[in-house]
C-alpha positions in Angstrom: 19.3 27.5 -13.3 19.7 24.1 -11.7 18.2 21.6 -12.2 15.2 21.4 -10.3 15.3 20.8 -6.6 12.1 18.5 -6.8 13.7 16.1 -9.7 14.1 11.8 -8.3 11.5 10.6 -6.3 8.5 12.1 -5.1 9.3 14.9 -7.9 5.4 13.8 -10.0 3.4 16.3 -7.4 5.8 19.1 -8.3 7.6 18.2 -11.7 7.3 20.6 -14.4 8.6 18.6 -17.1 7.3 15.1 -17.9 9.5 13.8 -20.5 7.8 10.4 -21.9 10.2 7.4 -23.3 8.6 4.8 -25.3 9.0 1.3 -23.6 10.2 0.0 -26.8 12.9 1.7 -26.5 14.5 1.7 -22.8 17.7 2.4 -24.0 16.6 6.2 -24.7 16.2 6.9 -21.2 19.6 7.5 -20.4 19.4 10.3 -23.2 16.1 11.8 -21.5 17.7 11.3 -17.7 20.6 13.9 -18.9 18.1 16.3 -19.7 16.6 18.8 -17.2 13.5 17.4 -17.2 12.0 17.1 -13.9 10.4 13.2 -14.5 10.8 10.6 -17.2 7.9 8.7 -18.0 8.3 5.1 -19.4 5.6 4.9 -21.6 3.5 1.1 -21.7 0.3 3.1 -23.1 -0.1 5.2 -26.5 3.9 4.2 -27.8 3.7 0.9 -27.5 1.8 -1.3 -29.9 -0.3 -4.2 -28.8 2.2 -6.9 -30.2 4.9 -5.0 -28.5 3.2 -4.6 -24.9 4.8 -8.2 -23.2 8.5 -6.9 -24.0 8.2 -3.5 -23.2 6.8 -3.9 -20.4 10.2 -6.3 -18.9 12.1 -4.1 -20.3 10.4 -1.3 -18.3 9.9 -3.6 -15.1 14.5 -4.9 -15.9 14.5 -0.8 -15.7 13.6 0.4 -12.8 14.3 -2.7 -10.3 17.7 -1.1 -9.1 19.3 2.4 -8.6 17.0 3.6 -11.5 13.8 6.1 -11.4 11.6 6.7 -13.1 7.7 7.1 -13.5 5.8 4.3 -15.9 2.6 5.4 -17.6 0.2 2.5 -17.2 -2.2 1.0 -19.9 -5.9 2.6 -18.9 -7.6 0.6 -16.1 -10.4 -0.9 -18.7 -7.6 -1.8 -20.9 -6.4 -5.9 -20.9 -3.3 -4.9 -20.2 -3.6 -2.5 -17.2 -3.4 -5.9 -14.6 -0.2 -7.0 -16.3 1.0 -3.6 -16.0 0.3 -3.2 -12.0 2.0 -6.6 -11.7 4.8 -6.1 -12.9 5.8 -2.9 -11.6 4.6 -3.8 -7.7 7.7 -3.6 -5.5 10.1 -2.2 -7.9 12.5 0.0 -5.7 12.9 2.5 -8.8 9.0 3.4 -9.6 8.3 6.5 -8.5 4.7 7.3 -10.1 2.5 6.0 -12.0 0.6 8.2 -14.6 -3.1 6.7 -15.2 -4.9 7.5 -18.8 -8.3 7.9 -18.8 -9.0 8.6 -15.3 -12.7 8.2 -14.3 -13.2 7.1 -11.1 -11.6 7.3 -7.5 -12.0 3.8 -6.8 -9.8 2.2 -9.3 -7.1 4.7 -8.1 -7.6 4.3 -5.2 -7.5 0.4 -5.3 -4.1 1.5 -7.5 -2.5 3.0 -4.3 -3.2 0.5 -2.1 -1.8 -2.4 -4.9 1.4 0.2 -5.3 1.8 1.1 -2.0 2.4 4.4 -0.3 5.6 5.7 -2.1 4.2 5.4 -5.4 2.8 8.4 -6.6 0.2 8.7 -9.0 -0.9 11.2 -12.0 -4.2 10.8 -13.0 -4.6 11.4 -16.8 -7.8 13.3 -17.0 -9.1 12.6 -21.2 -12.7 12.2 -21.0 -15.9 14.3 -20.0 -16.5 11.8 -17.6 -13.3 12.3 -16.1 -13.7 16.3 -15.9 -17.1 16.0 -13.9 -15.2 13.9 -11.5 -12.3 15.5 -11.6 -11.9 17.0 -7.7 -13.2 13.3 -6.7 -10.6 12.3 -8.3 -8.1 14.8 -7.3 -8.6 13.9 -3.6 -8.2 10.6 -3.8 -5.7 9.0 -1.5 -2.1 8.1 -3.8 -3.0 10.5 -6.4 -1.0 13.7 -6.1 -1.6 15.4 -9.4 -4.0 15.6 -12.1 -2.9 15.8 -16.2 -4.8 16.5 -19.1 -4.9 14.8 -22.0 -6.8 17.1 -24.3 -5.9 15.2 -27.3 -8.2 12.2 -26.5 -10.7 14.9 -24.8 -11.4 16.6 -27.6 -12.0 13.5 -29.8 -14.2 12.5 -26.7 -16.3 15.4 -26.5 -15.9 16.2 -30.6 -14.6 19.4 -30.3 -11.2 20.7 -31.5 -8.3 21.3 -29.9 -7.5 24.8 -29.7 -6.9 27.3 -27.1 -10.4 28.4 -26.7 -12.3 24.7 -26.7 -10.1 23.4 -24.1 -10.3 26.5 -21.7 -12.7 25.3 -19.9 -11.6 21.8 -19.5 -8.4 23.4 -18.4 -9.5 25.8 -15.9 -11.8 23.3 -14.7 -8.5 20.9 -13.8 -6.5 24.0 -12.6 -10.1 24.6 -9.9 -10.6 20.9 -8.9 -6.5 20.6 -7.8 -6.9 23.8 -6.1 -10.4 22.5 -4.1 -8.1 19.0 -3.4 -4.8 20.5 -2.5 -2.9 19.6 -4.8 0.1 21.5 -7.6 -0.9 23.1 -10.2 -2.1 20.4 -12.7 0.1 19.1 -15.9 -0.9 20.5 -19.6 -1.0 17.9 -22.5 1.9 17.2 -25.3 2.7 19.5 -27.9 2.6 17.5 -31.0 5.3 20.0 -32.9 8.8 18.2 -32.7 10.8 20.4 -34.3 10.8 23.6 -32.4 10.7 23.1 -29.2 9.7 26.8 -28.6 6.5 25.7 -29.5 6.3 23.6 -26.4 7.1 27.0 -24.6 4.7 29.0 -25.9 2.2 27.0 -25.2 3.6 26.1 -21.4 3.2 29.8 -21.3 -0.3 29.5 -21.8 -0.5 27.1 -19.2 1.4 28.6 -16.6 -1.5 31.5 -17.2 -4.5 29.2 -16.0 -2.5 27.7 -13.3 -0.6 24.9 -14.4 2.6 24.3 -13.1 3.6 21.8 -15.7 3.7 20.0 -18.9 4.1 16.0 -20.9 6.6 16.6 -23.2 7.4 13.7 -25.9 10.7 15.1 -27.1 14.1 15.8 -25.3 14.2 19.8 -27.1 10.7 20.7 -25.7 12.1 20.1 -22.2 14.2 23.5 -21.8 11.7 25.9 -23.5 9.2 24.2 -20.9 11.4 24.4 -17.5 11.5 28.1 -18.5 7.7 28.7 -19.1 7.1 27.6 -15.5 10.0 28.8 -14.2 9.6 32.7 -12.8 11.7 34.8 -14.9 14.5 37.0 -13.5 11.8 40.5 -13.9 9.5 38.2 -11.9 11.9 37.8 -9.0 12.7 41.6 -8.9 9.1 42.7 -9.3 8.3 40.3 -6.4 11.1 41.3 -4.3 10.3 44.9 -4.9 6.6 44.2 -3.9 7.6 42.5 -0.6 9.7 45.3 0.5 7.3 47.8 0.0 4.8 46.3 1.5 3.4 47.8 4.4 3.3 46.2 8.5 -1.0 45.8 7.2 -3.4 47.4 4.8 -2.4 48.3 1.6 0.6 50.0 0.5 1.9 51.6 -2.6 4.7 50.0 -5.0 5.7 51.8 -8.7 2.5 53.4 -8.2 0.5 50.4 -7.7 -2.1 49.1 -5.1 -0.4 46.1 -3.3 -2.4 45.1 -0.8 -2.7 41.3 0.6 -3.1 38.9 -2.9 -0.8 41.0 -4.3 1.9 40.2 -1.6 0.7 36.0 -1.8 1.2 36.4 -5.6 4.8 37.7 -4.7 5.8 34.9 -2.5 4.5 32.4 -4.7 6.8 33.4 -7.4 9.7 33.6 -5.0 8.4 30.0 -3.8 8.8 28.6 -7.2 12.1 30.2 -8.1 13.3 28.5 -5.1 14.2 31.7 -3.4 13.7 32.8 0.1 10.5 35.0 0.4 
């Protein structure tokens, strides 16, 4: 497949891959830009320590003020260095989106948008239980076109672990409120396993179940396994083609000796839809 039509700017509501980049280390995003992934994310936040947060963040800022884009994850609005961070970055022809940790409230993003201006999208990084009761007010704020979920920091928030079944019901929860606002699919949190990417499938494939349509990846070999999980596969296209041929001019109709009546046939296109085929 090639790489994905949505990829450059604007890609954050649609990207399936988010492939962070330390801001240590700008010189790695060349690497991560010749991967498939869909966004790179210079990262100010979590891979960047405290003494380390002035240079990265020129670095970042020397970046992306030319023919280079990318997305920047900020320091959290509460944090010291969240103002430094906006300043920075304000007018920079190559910022694309902004991803925000710890999103809680609308009004910060929104005064976000307005500081970044219209072409700046942002992610809001949904890791507390304050953030997932506000999550569709948050969702339909103006500038933000995508909510993520940090379940790392929510389960430390809400003392739970992480596994599949505590985190359903933050995640289904996300998956609802960007539904209710109009927005993608939301973006799943990191896999912390390095070393086989397939991994970072597997669990993208979990994902992709609730109704994500994408994932923050923190290493260059999670990117491919991921593009795949939340990519239709090629029995999806035919089972969807196969459904929208047989279905009938209204009512339901019968395909392989299954009911296909109208969701059936919305499910169909939507798969065509994302394997950017003609429905």
């Amino acid at each position: 497949m090639t790489r994905h039509q949505s990829a450059g700017k604007g890609a954050a509501g649609t990207a399936r891959t988010l492939l962070f980049v330390p801001g240590t280390v700008p010189e790695r995003f060349a690497k991560a830009s010749a991967t498939e992934a869909d966004l790179v994310v210079l990262d100010l936040e979590d891979a960047v320590p405290d003494e380390h947060k002035l240079s990265a963040r020129g670095a970042v800022a020397a970046l992306l003020d030319g023919e280079k884009q990318a997305a920047v994850r900020l320091n959290a609005v509460a944090s010291r260095h969240h103002h430094a961070d906006v300043s920075a970055l304000v007018g920079l022809a190559g910022l694309s989106a902004v991803v925000v940790p710890m999103a809680d409230n609308s009004s910060d993003l929104y005064a976000l948008h307005r500081q970044l201006g219209p072409d700046v999208e942002i992610i809001a990084l949904v890791e507390t239980a304050l953030g997932l009761t506000r999550a569709v007010d948050i969702a339909s704020t103006p500038g933000v076109t995508r909510l993520a979920f940090g379940h790392l920091d929510f389960a430390v928030d809400i003392d739970a672990e992480i596994g599949e079944e505590p985190m359903l019901l933050a995640r289904s929860s996300l998956v609802i409120a960007s539904r209710a606002a109009g927005l993608s699919g939301p973006v799943d949190g990191v896999t912390t396993a390095l070393d086989d990417g397939a991994v970072a499938g597997a669990e993208a494939r979990r994902s992709r179940r609730l109704g994500f349509t994408g994932k923050l990846c923190i290493h260059p070999r999670q990117v491919d396994p991921v593009n795949a999980a939340f990519t239709p596969s090629a029995e999806d296209v035919v089972w969807a083609r196969r459904v929208l041929e047989g279905r009938g001019a209204g009512g339901a109709a019968r395909v392989d000796g299954h009911m296909i009546d109208a969701p059936i046939t919305l499910r169909a296109e939507a798969i065509l839809t994302r394997a950017g085929q003609e429905t």
